[in-house]
C-alpha positions as CSV (number, residue, x, y, z in Angstrom):
1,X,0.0,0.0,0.0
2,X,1.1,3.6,-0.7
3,X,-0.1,6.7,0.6
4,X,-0.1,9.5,-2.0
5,X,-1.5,13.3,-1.3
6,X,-4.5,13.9,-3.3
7,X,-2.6,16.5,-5.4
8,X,-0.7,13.8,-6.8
9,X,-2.9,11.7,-8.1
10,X,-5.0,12.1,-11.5
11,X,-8.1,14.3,-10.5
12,X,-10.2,12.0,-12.8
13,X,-9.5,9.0,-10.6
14,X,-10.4,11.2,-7.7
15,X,-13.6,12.4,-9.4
16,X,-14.1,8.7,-10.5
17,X,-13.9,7.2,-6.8
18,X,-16.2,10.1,-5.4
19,X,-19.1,9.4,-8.3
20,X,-18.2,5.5,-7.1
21,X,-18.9,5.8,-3.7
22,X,-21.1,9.1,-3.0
23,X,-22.6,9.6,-6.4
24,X,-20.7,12.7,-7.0
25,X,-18.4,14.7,-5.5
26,X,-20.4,17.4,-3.9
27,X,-20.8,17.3,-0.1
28,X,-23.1,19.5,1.6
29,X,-23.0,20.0,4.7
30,X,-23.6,22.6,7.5
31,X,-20.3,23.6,7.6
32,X,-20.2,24.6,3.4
33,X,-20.8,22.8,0.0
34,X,-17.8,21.1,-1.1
35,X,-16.3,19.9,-4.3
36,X,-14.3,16.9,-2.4
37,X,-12.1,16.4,-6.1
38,X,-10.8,20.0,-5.3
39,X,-9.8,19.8,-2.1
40,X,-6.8,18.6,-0.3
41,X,-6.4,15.2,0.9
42,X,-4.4,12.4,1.0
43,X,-5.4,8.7,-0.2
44,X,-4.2,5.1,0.1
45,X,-3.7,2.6,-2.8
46,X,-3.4,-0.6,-2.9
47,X,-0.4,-3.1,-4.9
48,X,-3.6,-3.3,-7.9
49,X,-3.2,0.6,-8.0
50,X,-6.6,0.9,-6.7
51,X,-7.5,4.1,-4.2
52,X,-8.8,2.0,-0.9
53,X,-9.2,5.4,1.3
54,X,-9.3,8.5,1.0
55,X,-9.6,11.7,3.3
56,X,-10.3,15.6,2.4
57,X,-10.3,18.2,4.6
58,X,-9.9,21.5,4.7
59,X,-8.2,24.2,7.2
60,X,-9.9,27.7,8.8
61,X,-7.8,29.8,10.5
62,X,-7.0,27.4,13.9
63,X,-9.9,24.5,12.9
64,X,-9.2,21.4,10.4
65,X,-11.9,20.0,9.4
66,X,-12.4,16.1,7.6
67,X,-15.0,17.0,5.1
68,X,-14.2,13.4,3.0
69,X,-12.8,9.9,5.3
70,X,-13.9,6.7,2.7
71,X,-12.0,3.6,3.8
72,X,-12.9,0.5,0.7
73,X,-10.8,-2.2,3.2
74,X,-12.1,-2.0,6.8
75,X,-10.6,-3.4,9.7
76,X,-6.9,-2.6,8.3
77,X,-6.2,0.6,9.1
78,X,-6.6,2.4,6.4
79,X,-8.8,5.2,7.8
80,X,-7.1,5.4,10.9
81,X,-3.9,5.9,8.9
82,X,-5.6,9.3,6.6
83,X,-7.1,10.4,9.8
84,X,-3.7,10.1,11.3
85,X,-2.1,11.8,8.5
86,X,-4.5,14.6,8.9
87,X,-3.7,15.2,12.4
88,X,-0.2,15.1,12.0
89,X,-0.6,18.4,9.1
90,X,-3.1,19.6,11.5
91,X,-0.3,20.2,14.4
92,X,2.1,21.2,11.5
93,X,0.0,24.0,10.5
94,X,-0.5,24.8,14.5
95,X,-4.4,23.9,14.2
96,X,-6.1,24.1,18.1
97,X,-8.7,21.3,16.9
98,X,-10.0,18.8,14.5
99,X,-13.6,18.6,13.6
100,X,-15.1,16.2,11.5
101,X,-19.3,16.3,11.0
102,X,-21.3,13.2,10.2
103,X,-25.0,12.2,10.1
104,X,-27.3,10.8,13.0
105,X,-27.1,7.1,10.7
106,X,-23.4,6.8,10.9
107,X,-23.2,4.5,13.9
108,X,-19.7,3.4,12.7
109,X,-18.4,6.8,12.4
110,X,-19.5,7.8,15.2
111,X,-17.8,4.7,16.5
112,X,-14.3,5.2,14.9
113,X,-14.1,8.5,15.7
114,X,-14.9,8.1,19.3
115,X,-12.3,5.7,19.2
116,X,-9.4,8.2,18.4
117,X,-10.2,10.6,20.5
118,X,-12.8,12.6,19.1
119,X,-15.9,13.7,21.3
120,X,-19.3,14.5,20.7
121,X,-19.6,18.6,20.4
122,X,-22.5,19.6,18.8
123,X,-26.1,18.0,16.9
124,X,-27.5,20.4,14.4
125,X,-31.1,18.9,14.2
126,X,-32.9,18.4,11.0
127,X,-29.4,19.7,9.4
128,X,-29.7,16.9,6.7
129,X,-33.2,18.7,5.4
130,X,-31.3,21.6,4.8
131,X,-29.0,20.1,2.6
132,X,-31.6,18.0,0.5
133,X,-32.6,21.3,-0.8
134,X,-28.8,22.0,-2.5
135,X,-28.5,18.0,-3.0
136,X,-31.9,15.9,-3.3
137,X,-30.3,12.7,-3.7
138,X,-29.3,12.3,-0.7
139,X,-30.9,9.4,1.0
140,X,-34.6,9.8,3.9
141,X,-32.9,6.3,4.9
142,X,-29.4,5.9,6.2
143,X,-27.3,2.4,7.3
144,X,-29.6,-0.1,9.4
145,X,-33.1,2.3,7.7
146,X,-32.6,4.7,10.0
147,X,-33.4,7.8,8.7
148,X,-31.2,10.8,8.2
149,X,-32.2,13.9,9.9
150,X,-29.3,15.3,11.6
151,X,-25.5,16.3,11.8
152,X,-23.2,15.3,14.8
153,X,-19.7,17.6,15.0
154,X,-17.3,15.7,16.4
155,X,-13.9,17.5,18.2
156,X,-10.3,16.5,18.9
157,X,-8.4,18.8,20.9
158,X,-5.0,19.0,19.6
159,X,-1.7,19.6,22.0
């Protein structure tokens, strides 16, 4: 496996894995609308040259934030190694915190982010309405059918 930074990497494959696995590469969320193919990242690929994971995030002022974390191959560390990789820029560019914000459905996110450290800051109720209205195809019905009303922020303090 090698980890590559998203800049390196043929945007078409990047715009190819987000139409894959999101159905474009838009993300809306409360925090902004996001073209993921533009931002900065880093990804993982596999010895078939195949992207398995792939993080994007972006930095305000003292705040990174994840916008993107898809890990193909769970259960090997492949998202704990982007997230890693974020955290580690994150301190370079003397960042105070990381935020990451997912959606009421996302049991294992919620999960694996708890697990590194992150802590529940903030639900923005019925968030996910707001955001049909810029992107309708996202899903009433999330993992196990439940359905997707709200965003969780999640926060690591850094050192």
């Amino acid at each position: 496996m090698k980890r590559y930074a998203t800049k390196d990497i043929p945007k078409s494959r990047i715009v190819d894995f987000f139409k894959r696995h999101w159905g474009s590469q838009e993300m809306v969320i409360s925090s902004g609308v996001y073209d993921c193919s533009k931002l900065d990242g880093f990804t993982i690929v596999n010895d078939e040259d195949n992207i398995i994971g792939l993080i994007t995030y972006i930095i305000k002022g003292k705040e990174c934030e994840i916008i993107s974390l898809d890990s193909i191959e769970e259960g090997k560390g492949v998202g704990t190694s982007l997230v890693q990789e974020v955290e580690n820029l994150a301190v370079k560019e003397n960042c105070q915190l990381i935020k990451v914000i997912t959606t009421n459905d996302n049991l294992l996110a919620l999960k694996f982010y708890q697990k590194r450290g992150f802590t529940l800051s903030k639900i923005l109720n019925n968030a996910v309405e707001k955001a049909r209205r810029i992107k309708p195809e996202i899903p009433l019905l999330g993992n196990d059918g439940i359905p997707i009303r709200d965003e969780i922020e999640l926060i690591k303090v850094l050192n």
